[in-house]
LUMNU-226080 format. One record per residue: residue number from 1; chain; x, y, z of N, C-alpha, C in turn. Coordinates in steps of 0.2 Angstrom, whole numbers. Atoms other than C-alpha are relative to their C-alpha. Example, Ala and Ser with C-alpha at 12.3 -4.5 7.8 and 13.67 -1.06 7.14 Angstrom:
BEGIN
<node 1,"A",<4,-6,0>,<62,-22,39>,<4,6,0>>,
<node 2,"A",<-4,-6,-1>,<68,-5,36>,<-4,5,3>>,
***
This chain:
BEGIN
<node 1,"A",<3,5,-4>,<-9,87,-45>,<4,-6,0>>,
<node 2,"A",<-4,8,1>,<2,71,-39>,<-3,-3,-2>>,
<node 3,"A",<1,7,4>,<-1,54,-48>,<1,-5,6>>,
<node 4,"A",<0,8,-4>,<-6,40,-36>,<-1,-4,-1>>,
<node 5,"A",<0,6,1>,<-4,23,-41>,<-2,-4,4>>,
<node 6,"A",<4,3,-4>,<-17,12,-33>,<1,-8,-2>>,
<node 7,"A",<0,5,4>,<-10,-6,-35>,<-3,-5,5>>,
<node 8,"A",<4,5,-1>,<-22,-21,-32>,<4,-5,-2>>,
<node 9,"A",<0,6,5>,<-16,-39,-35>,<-4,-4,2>>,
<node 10,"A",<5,3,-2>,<-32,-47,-36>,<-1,-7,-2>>,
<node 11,"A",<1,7,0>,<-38,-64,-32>,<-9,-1,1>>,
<node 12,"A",<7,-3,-2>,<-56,-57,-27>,<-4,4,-5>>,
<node 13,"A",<3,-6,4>,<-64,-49,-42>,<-8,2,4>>,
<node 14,"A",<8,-2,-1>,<-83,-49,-33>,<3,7,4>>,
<node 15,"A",<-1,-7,-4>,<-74,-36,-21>,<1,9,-3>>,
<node 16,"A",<-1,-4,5>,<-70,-25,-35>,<-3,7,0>>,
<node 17,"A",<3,-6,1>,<-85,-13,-37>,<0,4,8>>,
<node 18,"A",<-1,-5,-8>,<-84,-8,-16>,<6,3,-2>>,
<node 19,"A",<-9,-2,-1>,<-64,-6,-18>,<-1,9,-7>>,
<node 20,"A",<0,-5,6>,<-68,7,-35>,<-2,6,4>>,
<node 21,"A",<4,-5,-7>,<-83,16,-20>,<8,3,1>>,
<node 22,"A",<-3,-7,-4>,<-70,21,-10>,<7,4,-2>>,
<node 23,"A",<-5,-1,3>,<-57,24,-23>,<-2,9,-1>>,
<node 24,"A",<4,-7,2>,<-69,39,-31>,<0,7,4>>,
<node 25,"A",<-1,-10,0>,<-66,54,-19>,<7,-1,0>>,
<node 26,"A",<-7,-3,0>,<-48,54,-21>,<2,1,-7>>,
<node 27,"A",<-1,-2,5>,<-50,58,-38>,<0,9,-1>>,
<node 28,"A",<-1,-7,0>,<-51,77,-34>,<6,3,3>>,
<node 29,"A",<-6,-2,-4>,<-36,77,-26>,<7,-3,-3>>,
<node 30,"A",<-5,4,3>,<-26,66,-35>,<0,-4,-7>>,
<node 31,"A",<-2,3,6>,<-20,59,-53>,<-2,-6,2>>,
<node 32,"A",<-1,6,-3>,<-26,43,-47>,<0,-4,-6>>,
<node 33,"A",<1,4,6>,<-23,28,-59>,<-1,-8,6>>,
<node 34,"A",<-2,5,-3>,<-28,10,-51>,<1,-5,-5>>,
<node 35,"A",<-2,6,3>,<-19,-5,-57>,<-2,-4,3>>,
<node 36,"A",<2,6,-4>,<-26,-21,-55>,<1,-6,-4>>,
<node 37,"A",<-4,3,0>,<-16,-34,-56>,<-2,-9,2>>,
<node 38,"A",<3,7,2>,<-24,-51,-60>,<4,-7,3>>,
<node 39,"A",<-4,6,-1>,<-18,-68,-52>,<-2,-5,-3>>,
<node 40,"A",<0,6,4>,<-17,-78,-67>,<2,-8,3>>,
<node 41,"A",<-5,7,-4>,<-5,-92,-56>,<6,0,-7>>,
<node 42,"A",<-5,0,0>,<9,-87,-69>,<5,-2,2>>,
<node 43,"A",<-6,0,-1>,<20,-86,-57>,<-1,-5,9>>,
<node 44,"A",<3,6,-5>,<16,-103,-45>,<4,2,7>>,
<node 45,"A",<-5,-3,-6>,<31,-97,-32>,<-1,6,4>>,
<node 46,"A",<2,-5,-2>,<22,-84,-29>,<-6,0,5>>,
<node 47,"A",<8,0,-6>,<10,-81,-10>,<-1,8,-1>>,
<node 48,"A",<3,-6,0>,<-1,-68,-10>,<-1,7,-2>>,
<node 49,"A",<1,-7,5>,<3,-54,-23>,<5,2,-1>>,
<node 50,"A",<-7,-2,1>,<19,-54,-21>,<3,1,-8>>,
<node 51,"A",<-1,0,8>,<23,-58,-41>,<-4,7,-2>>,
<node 52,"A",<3,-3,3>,<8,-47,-45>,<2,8,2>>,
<node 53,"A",<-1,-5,-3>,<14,-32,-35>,<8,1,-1>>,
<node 54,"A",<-9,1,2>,<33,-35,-43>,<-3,3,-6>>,
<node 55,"A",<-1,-2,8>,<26,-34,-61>,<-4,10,1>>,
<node 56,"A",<2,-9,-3>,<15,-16,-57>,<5,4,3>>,
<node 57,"A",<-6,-4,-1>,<30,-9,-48>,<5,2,-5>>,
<node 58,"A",<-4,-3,5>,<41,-10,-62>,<-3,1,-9>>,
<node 59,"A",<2,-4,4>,<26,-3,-71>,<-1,7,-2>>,
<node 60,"A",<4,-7,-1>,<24,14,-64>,<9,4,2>>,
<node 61,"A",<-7,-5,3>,<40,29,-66>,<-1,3,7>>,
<node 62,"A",<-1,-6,-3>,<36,42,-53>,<-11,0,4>>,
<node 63,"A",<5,2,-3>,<23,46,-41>,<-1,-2,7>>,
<node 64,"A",<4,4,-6>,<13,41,-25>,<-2,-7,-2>>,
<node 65,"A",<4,10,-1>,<11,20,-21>,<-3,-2,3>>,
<node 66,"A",<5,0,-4>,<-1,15,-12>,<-2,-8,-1>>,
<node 67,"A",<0,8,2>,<-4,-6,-12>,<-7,-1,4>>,
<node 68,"A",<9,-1,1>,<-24,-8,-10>,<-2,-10,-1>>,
<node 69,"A",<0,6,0>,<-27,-27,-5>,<-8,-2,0>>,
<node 70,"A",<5,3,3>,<-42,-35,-13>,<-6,-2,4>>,
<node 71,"A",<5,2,-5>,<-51,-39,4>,<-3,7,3>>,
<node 72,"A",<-2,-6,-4>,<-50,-21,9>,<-4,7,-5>>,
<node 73,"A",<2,-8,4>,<-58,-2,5>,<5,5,3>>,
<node 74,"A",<-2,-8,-5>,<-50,16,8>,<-4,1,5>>,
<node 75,"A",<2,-3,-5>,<-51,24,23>,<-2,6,-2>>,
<node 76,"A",<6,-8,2>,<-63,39,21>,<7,8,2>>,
<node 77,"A",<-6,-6,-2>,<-48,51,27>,<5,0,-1>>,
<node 78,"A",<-7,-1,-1>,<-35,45,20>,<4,3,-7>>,
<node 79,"A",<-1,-5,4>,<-35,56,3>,<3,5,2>>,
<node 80,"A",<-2,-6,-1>,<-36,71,11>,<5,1,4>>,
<node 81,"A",<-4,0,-4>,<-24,66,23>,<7,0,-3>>,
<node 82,"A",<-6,-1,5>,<-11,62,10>,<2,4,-3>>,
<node 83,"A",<-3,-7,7>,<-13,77,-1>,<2,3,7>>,
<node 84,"A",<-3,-4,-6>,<-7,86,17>,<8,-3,-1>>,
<node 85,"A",<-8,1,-1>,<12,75,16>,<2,4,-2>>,
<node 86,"A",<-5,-3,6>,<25,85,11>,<8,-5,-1>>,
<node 87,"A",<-5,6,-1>,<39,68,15>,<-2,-3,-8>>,
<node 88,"A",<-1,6,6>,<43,55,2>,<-5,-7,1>>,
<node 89,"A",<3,6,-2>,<35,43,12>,<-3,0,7>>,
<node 90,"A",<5,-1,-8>,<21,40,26>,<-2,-7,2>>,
<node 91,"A",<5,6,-4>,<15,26,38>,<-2,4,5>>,
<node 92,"A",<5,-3,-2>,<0,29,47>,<-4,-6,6>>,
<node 93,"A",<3,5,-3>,<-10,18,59>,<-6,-4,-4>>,
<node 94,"A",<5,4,2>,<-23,4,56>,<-5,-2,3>>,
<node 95,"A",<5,-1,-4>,<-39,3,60>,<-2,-9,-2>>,
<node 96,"A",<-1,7,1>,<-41,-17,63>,<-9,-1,5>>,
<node 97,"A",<7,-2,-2>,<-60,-14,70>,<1,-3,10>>,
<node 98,"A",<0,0,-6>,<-56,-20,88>,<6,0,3>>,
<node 99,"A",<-6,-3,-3>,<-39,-14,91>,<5,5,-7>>,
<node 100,"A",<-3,-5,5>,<-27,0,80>,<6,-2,0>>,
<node 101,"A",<-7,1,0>,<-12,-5,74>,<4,6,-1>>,
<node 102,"A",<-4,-9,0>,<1,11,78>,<6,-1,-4>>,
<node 103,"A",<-4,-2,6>,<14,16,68>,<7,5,4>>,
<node 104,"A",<-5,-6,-1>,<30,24,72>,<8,-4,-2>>,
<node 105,"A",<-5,5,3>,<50,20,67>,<1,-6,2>>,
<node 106,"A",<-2,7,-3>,<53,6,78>,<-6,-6,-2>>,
<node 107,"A",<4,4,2>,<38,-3,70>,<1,-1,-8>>,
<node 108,"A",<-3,1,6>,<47,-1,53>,<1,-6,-2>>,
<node 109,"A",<-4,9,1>,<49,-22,52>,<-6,-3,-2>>,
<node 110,"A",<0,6,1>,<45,-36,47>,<-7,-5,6>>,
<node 111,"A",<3,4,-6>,<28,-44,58>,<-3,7,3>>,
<node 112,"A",<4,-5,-3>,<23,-26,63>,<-2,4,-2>>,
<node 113,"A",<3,-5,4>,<18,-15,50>,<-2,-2,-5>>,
<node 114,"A",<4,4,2>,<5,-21,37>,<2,6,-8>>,
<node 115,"A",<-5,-3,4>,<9,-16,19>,<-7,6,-3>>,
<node 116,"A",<6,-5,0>,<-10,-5,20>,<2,6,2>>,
<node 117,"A",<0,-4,-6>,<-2,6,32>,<8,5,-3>>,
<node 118,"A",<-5,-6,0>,<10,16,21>,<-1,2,-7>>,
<node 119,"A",<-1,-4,6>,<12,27,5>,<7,1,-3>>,
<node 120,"A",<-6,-3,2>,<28,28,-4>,<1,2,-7>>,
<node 121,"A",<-2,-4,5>,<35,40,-16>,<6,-8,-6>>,
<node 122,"A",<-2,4,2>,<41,28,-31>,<7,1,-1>>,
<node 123,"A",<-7,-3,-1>,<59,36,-31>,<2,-2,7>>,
<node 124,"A",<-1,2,-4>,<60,31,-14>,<1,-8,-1>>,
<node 125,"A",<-2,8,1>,<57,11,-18>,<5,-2,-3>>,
<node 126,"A",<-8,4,3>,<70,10,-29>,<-2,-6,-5>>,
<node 127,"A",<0,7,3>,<74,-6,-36>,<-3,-6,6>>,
<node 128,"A",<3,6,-3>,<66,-15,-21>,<-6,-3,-1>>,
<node 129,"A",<5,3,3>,<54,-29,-24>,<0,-4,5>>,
<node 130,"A",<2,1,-5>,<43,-39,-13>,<1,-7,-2>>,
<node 131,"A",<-3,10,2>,<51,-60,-11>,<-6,-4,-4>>,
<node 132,"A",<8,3,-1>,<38,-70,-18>,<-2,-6,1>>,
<node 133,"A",<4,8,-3>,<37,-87,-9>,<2,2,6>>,
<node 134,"A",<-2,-1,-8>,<38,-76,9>,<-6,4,-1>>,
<node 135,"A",<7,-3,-3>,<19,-72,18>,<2,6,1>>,
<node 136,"A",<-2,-7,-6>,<29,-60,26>,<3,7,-4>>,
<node 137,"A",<-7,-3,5>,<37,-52,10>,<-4,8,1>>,
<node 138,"A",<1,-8,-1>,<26,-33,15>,<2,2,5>>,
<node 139,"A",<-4,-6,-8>,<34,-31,33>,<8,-1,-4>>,
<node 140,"A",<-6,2,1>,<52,-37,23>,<-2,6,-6>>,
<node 141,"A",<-1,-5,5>,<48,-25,9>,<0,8,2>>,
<node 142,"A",<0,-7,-2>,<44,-10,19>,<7,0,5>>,
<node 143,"A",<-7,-2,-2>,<60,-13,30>,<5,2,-2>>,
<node 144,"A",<-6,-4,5>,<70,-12,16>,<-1,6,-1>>,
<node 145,"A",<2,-8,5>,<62,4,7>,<-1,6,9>>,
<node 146,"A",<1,-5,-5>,<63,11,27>,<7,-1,0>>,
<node 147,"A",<-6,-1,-5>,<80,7,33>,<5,1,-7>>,
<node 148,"A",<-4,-3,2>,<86,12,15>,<0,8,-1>>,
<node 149,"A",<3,-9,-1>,<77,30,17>,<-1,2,5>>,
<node 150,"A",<4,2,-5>,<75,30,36>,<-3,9,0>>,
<node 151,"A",<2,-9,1>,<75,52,34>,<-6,3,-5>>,
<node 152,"A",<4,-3,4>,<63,54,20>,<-9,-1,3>>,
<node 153,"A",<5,3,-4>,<48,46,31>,<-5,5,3>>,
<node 154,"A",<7,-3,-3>,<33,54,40>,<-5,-5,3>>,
<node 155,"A",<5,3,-4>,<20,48,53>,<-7,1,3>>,
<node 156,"A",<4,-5,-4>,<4,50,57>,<-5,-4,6>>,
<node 157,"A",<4,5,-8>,<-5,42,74>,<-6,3,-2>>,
<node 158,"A",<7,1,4>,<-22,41,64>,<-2,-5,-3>>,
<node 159,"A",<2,5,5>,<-30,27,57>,<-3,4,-7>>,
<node 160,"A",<0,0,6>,<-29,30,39>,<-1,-6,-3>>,
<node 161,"A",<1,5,4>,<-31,11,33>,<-5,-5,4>>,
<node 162,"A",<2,5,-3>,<-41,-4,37>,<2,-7,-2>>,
<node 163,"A",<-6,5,0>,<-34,-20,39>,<-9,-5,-2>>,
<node 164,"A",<5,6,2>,<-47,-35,30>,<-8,3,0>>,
<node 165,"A",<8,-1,-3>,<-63,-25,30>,<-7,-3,-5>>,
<node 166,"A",<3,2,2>,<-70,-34,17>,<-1,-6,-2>>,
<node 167,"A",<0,5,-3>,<-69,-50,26>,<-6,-2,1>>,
***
């Protein structure tokens, strides 16, 4: 069974028990461990999870990563869609309730891919880490981690995530 690492950096604890819901069927399918990653304000240079999602990263050795934002649930399909990859790495569409964000390489950047909208193989990441006084540092992290692997990739034109649904 692969081990998927579900990292929260949480600012929102009352969200918590939903985000746990729709964690619970991907446990038949997957090693799942969720980290959740507290924002103390340690690290004040730090917007929006970036720090919290730097110290997690250089927690976890091997595996599936999955970044799980604190305002947000699993998409109901997107376990079983996952145990299907057989890539290093996937971006998938987003379901943003009145329009889908799509996915393909040329939206591999920075302002076009949300950081809900993909899974990567921790061997893939590497040493890259997310800036942490740039809003924008999950389309600048996934650029990297795409334009240093652009072949290990995979796509699937299906809403797999939702973008703020517990807004």
């Amino acid at each position: 069974m692969d081990r998927l690492t579900i990292i929260t950096p949480c600012s929102r604890p009352q969200n918590l028990p939903a985000m746990a819901e729709s964690i619970k069927p991907g446990r038949s399918l997957f090693d799942v461990i969720w980290m959740i990653v507290f924002d103390n304000r340690e690290c004040l240079e730090s917007k929006v999870g970036n720090y919290q999602r730097n110290c997690a990263l250089d927690a976890v050795s091997d595996g599936w990563i999955y970044f799980l934002d604190d305002d947000t649930v699993l998409h109901p399909d997107f376990f079983s869609e996952l145990a299907k990859v057989k890539s290093k790495a996937v971006a998938f569409e987003q379901d943003l309730e009145t329009w889908v964000r799509k996915v393909a390489p040329s939206e591999m950047r920075c302002c076009h891919v949300d950081m809900g909208q993909v899974a990567i193989k921790r061997e893939v990441i590497g040493d890259i880490r997310f800036t942490l006084n740039i809003y924008e540092a999950d389309g600048i992290f996934i650029q990297s981690v795409y334009e240093n692997n652009p072949g290990v990739w995979s796509f699937i034109d299906k809403p797999l995530s939702y973008y703020n649904k517990l807004r």
